[in-house]
C-alpha positions as CSV (number, residue, x, y, z in Angstrom):
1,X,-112.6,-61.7,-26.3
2,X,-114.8,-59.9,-28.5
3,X,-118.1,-57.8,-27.3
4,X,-121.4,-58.1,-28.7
5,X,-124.1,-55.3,-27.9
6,X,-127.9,-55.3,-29.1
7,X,-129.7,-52.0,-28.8
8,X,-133.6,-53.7,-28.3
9,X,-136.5,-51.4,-28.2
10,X,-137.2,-53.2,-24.5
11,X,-133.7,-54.2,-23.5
12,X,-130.0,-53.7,-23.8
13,X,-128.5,-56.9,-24.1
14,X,-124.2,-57.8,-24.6
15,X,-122.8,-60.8,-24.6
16,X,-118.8,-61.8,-24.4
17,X,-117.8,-63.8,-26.8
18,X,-114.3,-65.9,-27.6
19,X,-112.3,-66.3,-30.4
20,X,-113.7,-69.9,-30.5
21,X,-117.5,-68.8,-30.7
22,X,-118.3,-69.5,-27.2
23,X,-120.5,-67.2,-25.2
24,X,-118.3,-67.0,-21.9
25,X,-120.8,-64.0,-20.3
26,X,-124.2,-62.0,-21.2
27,X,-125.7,-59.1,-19.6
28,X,-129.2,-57.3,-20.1
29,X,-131.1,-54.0,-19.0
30,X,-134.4,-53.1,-19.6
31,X,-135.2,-49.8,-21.5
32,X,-138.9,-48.5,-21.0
33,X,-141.0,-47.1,-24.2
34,X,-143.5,-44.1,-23.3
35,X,-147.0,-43.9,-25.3
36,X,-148.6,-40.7,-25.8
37,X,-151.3,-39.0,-27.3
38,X,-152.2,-39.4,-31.0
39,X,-150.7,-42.7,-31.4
40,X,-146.9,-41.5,-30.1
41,X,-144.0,-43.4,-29.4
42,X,-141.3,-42.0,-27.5
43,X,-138.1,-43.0,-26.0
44,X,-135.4,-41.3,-23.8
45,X,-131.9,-41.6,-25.3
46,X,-130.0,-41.4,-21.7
47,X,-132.0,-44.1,-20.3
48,X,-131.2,-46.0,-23.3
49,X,-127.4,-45.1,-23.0
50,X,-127.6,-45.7,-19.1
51,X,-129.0,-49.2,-20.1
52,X,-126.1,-49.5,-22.6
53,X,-123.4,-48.8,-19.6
54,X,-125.3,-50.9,-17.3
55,X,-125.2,-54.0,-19.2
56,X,-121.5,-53.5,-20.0
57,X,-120.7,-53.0,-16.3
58,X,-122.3,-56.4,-15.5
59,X,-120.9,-58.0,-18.4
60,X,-118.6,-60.9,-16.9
61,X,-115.7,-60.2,-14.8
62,X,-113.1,-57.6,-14.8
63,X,-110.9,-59.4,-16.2
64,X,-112.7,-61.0,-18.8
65,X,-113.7,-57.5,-19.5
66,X,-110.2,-56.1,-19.6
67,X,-109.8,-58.6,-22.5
68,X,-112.1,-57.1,-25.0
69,X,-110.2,-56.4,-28.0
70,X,-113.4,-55.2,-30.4
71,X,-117.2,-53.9,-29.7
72,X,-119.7,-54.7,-32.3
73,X,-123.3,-53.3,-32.2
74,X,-126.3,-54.1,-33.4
75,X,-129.3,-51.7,-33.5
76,X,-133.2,-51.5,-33.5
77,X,-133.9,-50.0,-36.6
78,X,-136.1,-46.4,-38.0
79,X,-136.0,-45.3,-34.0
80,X,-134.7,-41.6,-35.1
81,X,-132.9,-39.2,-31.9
82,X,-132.4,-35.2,-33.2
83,X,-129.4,-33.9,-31.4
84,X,-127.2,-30.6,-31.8
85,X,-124.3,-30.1,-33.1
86,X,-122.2,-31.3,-29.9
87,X,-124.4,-34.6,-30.0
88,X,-126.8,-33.5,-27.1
89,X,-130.3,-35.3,-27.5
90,X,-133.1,-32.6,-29.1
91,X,-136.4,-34.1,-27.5
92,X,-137.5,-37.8,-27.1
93,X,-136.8,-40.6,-29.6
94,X,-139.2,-41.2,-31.7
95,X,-140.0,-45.0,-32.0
96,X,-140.5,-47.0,-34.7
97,X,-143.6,-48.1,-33.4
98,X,-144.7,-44.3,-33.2
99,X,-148.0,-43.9,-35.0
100,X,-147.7,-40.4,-35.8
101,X,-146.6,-39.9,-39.2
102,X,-149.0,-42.1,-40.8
103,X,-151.0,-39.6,-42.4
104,X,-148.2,-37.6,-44.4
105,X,-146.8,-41.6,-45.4
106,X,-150.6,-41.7,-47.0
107,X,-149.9,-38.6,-48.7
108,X,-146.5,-39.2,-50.0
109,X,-146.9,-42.4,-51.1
110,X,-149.9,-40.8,-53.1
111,X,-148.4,-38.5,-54.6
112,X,-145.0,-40.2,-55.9
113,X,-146.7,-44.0,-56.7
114,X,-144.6,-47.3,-56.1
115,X,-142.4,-46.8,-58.3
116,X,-140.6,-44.2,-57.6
117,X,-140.3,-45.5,-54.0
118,X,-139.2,-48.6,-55.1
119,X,-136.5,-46.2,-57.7
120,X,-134.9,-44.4,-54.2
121,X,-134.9,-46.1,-51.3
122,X,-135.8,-49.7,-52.1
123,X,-139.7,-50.4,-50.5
124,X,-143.1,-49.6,-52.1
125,X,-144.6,-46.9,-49.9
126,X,-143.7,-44.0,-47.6
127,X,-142.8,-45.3,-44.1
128,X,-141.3,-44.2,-41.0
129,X,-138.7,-41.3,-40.8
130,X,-140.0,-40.0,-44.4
131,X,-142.8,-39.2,-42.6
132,X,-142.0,-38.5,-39.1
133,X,-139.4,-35.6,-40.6
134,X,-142.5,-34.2,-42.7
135,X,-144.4,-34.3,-39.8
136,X,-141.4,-32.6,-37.7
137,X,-141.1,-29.5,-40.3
138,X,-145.0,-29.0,-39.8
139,X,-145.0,-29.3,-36.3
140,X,-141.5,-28.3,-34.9
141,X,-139.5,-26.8,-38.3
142,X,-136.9,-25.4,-35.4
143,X,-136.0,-29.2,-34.5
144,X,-134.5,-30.0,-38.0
145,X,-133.1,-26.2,-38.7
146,X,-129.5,-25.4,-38.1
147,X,-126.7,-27.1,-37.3
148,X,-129.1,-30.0,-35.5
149,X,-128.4,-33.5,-36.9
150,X,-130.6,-35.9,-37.8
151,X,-129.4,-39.4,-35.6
152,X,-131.1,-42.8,-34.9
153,X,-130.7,-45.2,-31.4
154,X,-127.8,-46.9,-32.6
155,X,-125.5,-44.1,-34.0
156,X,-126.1,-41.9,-31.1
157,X,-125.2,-44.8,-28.5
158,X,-122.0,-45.3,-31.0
159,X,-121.1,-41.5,-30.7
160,X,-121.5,-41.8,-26.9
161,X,-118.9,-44.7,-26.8
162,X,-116.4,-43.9,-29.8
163,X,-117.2,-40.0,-30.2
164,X,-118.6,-40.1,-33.6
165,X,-121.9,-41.2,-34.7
166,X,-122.1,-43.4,-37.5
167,X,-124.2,-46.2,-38.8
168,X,-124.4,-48.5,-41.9
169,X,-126.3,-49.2,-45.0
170,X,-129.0,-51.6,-43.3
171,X,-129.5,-48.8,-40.6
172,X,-130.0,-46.2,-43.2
173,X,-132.0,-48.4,-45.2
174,X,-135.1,-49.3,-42.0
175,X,-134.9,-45.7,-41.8
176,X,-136.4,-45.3,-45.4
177,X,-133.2,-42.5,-46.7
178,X,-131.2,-45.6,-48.4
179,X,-131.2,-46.1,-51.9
180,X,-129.7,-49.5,-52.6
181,X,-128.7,-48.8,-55.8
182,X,-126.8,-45.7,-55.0
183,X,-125.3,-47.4,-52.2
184,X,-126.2,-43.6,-50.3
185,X,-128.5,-41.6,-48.6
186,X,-130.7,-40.7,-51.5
187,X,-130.8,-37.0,-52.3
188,X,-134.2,-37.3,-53.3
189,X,-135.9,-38.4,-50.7
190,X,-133.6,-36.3,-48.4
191,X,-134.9,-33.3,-50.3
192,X,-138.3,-34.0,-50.1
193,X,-137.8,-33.6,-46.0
194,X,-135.8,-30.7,-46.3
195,X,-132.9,-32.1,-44.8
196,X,-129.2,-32.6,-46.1
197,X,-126.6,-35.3,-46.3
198,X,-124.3,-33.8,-44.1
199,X,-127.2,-33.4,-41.3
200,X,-126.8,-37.7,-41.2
201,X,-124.4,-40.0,-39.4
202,X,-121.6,-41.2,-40.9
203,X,-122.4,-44.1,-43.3
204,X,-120.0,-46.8,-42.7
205,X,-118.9,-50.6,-44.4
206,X,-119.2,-52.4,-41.6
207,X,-115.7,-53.7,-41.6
208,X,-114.7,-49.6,-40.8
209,X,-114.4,-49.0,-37.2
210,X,-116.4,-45.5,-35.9
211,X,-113.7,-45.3,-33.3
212,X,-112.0,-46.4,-30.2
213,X,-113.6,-46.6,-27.0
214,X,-113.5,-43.4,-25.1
215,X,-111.4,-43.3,-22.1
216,X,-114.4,-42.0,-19.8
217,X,-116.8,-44.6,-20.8
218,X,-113.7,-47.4,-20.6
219,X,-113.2,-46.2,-17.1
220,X,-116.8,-46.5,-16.4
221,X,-117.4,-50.5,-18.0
222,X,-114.1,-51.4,-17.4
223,X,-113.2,-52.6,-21.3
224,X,-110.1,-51.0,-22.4
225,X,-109.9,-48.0,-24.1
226,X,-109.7,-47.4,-27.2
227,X,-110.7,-51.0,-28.6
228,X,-112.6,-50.4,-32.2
229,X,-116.2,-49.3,-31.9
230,X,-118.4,-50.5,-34.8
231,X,-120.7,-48.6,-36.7
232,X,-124.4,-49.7,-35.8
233,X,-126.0,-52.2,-38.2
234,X,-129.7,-53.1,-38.1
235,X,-130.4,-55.9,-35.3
236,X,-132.3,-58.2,-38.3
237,X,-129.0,-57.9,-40.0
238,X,-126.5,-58.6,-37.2
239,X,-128.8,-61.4,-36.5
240,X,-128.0,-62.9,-40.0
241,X,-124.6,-62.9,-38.9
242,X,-125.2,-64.5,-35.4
243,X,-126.8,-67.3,-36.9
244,X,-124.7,-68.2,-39.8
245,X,-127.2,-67.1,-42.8
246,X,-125.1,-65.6,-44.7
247,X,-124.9,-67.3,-48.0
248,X,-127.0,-66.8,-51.5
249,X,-130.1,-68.6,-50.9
250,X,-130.5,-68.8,-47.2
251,X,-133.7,-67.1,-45.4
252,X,-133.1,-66.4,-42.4
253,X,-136.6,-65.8,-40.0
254,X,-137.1,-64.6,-36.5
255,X,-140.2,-66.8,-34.8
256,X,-141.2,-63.9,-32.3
257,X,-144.3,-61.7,-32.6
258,X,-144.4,-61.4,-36.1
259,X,-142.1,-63.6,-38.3
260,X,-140.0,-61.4,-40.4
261,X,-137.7,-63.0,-43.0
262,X,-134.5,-61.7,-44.5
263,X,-133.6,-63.3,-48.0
264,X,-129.8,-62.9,-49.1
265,X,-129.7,-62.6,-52.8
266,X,-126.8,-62.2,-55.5
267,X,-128.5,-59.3,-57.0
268,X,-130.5,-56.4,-56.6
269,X,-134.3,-57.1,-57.4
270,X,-137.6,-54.7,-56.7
271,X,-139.0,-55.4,-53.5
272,X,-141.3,-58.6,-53.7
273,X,-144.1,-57.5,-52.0
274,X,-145.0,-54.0,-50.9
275,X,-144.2,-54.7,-47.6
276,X,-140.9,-55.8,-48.1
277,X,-137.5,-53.9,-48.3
278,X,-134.5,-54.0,-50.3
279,X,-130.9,-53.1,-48.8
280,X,-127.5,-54.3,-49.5
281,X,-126.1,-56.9,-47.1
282,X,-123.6,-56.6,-44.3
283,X,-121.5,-59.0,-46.7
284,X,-120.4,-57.6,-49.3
285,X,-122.0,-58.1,-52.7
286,X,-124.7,-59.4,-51.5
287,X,-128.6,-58.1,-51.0
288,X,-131.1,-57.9,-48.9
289,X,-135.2,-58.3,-49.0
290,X,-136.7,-58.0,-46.0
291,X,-140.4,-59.1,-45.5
292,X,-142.9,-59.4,-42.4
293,X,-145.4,-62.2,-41.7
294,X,-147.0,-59.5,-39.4
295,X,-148.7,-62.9,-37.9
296,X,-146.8,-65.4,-36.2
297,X,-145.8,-66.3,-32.3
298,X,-148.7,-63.8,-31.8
299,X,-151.1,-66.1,-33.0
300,X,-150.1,-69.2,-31.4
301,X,-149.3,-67.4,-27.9
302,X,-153.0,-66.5,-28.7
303,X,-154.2,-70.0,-29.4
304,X,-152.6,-71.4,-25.9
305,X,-154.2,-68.6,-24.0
306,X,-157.5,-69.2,-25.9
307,X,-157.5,-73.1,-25.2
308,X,-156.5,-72.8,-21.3
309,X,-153.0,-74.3,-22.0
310,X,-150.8,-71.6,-20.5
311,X,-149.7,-72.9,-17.6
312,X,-148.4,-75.9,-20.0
313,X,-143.8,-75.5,-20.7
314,X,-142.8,-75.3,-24.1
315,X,-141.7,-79.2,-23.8
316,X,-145.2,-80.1,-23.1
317,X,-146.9,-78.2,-25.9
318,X,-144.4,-80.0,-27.8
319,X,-145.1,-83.3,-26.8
320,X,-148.7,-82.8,-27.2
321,X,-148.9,-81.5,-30.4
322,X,-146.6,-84.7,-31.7
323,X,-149.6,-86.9,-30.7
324,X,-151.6,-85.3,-33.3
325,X,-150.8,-86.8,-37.3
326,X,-149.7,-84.1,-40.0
327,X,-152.7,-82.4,-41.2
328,X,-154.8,-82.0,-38.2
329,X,-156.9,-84.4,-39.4
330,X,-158.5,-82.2,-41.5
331,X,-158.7,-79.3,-39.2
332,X,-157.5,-76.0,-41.3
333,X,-156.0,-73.1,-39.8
334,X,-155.6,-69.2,-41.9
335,X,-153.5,-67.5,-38.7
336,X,-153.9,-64.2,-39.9
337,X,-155.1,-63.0,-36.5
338,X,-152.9,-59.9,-36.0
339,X,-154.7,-56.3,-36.0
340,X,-153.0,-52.6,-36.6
341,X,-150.5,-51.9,-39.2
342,X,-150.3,-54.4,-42.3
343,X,-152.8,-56.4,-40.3
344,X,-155.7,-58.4,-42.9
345,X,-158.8,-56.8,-43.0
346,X,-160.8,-60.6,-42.9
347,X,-158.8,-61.8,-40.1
348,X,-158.0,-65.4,-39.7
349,X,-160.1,-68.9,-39.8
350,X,-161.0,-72.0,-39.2
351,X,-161.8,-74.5,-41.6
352,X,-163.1,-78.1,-41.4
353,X,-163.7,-78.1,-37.3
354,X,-165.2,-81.4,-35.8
355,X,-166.5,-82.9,-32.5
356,X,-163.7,-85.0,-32.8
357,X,-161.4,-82.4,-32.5
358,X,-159.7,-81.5,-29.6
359,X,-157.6,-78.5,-28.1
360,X,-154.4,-79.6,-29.2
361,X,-155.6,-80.3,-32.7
362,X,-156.5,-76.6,-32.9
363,X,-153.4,-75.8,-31.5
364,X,-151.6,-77.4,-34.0
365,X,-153.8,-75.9,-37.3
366,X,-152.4,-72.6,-36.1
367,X,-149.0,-74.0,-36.3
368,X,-149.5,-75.6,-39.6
369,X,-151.1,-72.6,-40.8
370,X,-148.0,-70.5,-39.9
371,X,-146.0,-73.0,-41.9
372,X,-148.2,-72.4,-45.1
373,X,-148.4,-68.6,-44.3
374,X,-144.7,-68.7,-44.5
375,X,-144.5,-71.0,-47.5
376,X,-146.5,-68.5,-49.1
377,X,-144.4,-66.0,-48.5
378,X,-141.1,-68.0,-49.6
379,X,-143.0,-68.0,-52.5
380,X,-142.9,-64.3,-53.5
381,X,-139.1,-64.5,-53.2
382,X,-139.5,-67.8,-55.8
383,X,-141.7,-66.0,-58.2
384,X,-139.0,-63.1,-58.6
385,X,-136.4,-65.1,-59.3
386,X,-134.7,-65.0,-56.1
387,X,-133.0,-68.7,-54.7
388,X,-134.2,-70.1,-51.7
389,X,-132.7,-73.2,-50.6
390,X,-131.7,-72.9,-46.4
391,X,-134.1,-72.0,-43.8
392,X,-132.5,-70.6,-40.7
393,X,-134.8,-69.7,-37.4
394,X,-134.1,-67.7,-34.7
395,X,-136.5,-66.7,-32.2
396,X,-138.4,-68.4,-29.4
397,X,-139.8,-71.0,-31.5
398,X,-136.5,-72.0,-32.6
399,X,-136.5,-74.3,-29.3
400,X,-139.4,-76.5,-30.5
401,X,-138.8,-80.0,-31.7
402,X,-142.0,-80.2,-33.4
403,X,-142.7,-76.6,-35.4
404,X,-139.5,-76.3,-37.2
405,X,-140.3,-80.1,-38.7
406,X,-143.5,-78.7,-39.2
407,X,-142.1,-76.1,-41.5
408,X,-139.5,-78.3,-42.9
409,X,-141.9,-80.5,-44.3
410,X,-144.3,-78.1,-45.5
411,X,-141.6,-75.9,-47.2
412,X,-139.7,-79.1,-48.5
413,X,-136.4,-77.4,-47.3
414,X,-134.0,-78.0,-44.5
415,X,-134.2,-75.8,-41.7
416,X,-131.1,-74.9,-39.1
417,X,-132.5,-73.7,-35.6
418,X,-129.9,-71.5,-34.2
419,X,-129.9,-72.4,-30.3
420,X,-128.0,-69.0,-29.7
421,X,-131.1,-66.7,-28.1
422,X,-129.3,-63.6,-28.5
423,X,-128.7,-64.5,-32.5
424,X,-128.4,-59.9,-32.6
425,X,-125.6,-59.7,-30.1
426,X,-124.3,-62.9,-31.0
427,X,-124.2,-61.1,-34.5
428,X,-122.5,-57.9,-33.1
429,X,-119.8,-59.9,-31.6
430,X,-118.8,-61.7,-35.3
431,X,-119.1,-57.6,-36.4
432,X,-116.6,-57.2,-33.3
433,X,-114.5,-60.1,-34.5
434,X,-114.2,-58.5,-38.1
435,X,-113.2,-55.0,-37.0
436,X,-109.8,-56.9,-35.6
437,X,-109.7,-60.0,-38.4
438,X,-109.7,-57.4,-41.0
439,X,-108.3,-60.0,-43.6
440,X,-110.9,-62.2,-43.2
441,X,-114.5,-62.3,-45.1
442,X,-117.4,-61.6,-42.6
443,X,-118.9,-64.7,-43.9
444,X,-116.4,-66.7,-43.2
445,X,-116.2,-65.5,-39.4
446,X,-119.8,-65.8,-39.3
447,X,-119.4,-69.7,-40.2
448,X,-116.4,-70.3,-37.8
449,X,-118.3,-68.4,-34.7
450,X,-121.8,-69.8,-35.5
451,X,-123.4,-71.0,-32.1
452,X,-124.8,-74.7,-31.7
453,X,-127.9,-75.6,-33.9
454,X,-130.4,-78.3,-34.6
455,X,-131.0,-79.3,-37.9
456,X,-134.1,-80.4,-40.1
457,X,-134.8,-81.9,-43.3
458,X,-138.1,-82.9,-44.8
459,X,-139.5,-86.0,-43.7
460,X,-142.5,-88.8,-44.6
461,X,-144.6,-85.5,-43.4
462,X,-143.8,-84.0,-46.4
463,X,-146.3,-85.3,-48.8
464,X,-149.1,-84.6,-46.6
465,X,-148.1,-81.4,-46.0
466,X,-147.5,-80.7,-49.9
467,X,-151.1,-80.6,-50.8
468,X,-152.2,-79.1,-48.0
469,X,-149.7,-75.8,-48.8
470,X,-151.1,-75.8,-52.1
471,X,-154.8,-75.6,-51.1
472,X,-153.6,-72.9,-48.6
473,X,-151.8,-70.7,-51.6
474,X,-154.9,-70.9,-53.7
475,X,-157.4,-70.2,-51.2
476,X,-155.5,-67.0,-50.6
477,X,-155.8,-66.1,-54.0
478,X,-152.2,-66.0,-55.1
């Protein structure tokens, strides 16, 4: 029995999972996030490690439980905890989502250029802890003085369970102190926060254990103790694993708010946008790029609101947008409704609206405008040279029997839907798996273990939707 953990912004969640793949028991506990003034963020790390204990203790039964042999974990990424010495928390967590810091990324993206962000730690700009540390040695210097330590979400929860904090490249990487081609922290970029290397968690392969499982916290959850602890890896990575996209060519995307997509590549390329980011995999050899839709089940949750369909099921949105042919007879949809951070300054549109027209024909533009949206991005990866050839979804879309042919035709690709909901616990269980399979490729356990999926290949649709992605690419200007 191997254990699976995902450390969400909003919730804990572990599963149990056999050597067979099967999920045999899941768990989940909510975390809360605090807002405060000037755009803040914040987090409390014990509620967070409360959560973590609470969704162990209900994980299953004792004795299914007692059988762990191996606890992966998986990670929100960039959500950054100072501690001491002893690993005591130092003030709040400061989220990812905290707004705070976005004045000294202006500045130091500014003054250094693309390039040299792009050199060091694999993205185009300044972004989250570059900026939050700048904005910590102006505001609070004493917080990063000393013998304090710089620590993130996941490798303090991992210090808390196997007495020693430590995280890998991907977690490193979201955190903007990675440099891929280093395969470090980059001195750099840690000098230009006035912090040092030994101030960091351990940076782990992810086939290294951080530990075993501390005898207090086993007597607490009731897993045995000292079982291998792994080092946390970033939740859009362990999800890679959880769904089986682990092979050159496959993009893996998670249909939730935004749409983000992780490309695994042979090789190390620049970032192929500005808001993308480049890390090495969780298998080894292999790279990462990283990109975000910013739009995606944002904007069609906002189209079922709009057009009084909420209190329709998933099934029947389905069913209703089947009745409608490919192409919305003529209705066009740009879904670029999202607002804040990387958000379009023009917003979306609709094109080519008629009295024929009905609600579900607008509810199905905004789907086929996701799926153009998302070929365009596919095509950024395509224009650098990078394969694409698999399309794996995760997410709540994934359930749909009409978007993910949708995209498969528009894209001209075949698309797996991972049925698995928690594809980044799922993930942290095949990390779990590795830590006591240690001969075996991570890849290859990700295959064996990969939960149930639905598959999709390009149908009749597909030369309707052809034209219609072109149109959309050039009307964008690309």
């Amino acid at each position: 029995m191997f254990c699976g953990l995902d450390l969400g912004t909003t919730n804990i969640n572990a599963l149990l999972v056999d050597a067979q793949g099967s999920v045999v028991a899941r768990s989940s506990s909510p975390v809360s996030i605090n807002h405060t003034a000037g755009g803040g963020v914040e987090q409390d790390i014990d509620e967070i490690w409360s959560a973590t204990i609470s969704a162990l203790k209900g994980l299953g039964s004792p004795d299914q439980r007692a059988a762990v042999r191996a606890v992966g974990i998986s990670s929100q990424g960039g959500a950054m905890q100072i501690t001491d010495a002893a690993g005591k928390a130092v003030g709040p967590v400061i989220s990812w989502l905290d707004g705070r810091a976005g004045e000294y990324n202006q500045q130091l993206t500014d003054r250094l250029g693309r390039e040299w962000f792009v050199q060091h730690v694999g993205h185009a700009c300044s972004n989250l802890c570059l900026g939050q540390l700048l904005r910590l040695q102006d505001e609070s210097p004493a917080l990063l003085a000393g013998s304090n330590r710089i620590g993130f979400v996941g490798d303090v929860i991992v210090s808390r369970l196997a007495g020693r904090a430590a995280h890998d490249a991907t977690s490193l990487s979201i955190a903007w102190l990675y440099n891929p081609s280093l395969r470090d922290a980059d001195p750099e970029a840690l000098k230009l926060v006035g912090v040092s290397a030994d101030q960091l968690p351990a940076l782990l392969p992810v086939g290294e254990a951080a530990g075993g499982l501390l005898e207090s916290v086993a007597g607490e959850t009731g897993l045995p103790a000292d079982v291998p602890i792994s080092a946390a890896v970033h939740d859009q990575y362990a999800a890679a694993l959880g769904s089986g996209s682990v092979h050159v060519g496959d993009v893996m995307f998670g249909a939730g708010t935004a749409w983000v997509l992780l490309a695994t590549t042979d090789r190390l390329a620049p970032p192929v946008t500005d808001s993308a980011f480049v890390c090495t995999h969780v298998i080894d050899g292999l790279y990462g790029q990283m990109l975000s839709m910013v739009n995606g089940g944002s904007a069609f949750a906002w189209a079922v609101d709009v057009l009084g369909l909420s209190d329709k099921t998933g099934d029947e949105l389905d069913a209703m947008m089947a009745d409608v042919p490919a192409g919305c007879q003529g209705l066009r949809c740009r879904p670029t409704l999202a607002s804040g951070a990387g958000a379009e300054a023009g917003g979306g549109r609709l094109d080519g609206l008629r009295l024929s027209h009905t609600p579900v024909h607008v509810l199905r533009a905004v789907a086929e405008g996701l799926a153009c949206e998302f070929a365009r991005y596919l095509g950024f990866l395509t224009a650098a040279g990078l394969p694409v050839s698999r399309l794996v979804m995760t997410g709540g879309a994934a359930a749909s029997s009409v978007t993910p042919q949708i995209l498969a035709d528009a894209t001209g690709l075949p698309l797996t839907c991972c049925t698995e909901t928690d594809t980044s616990a799922f993930g942290a269980a095949v990390i779990a798996t590795g830590l006591v399979e240690t001969e075996t490729n991570l890849a290859t356990i990700s295959e064996r273990l990969a939960p149930g999926a639905k598959q999709f290949q390009p149908g009749g649709d597909r030369a309707v939707y052809g034209p219609i992605v072109e149109a959309y690419i050039a009307g964008r200007g690309e």
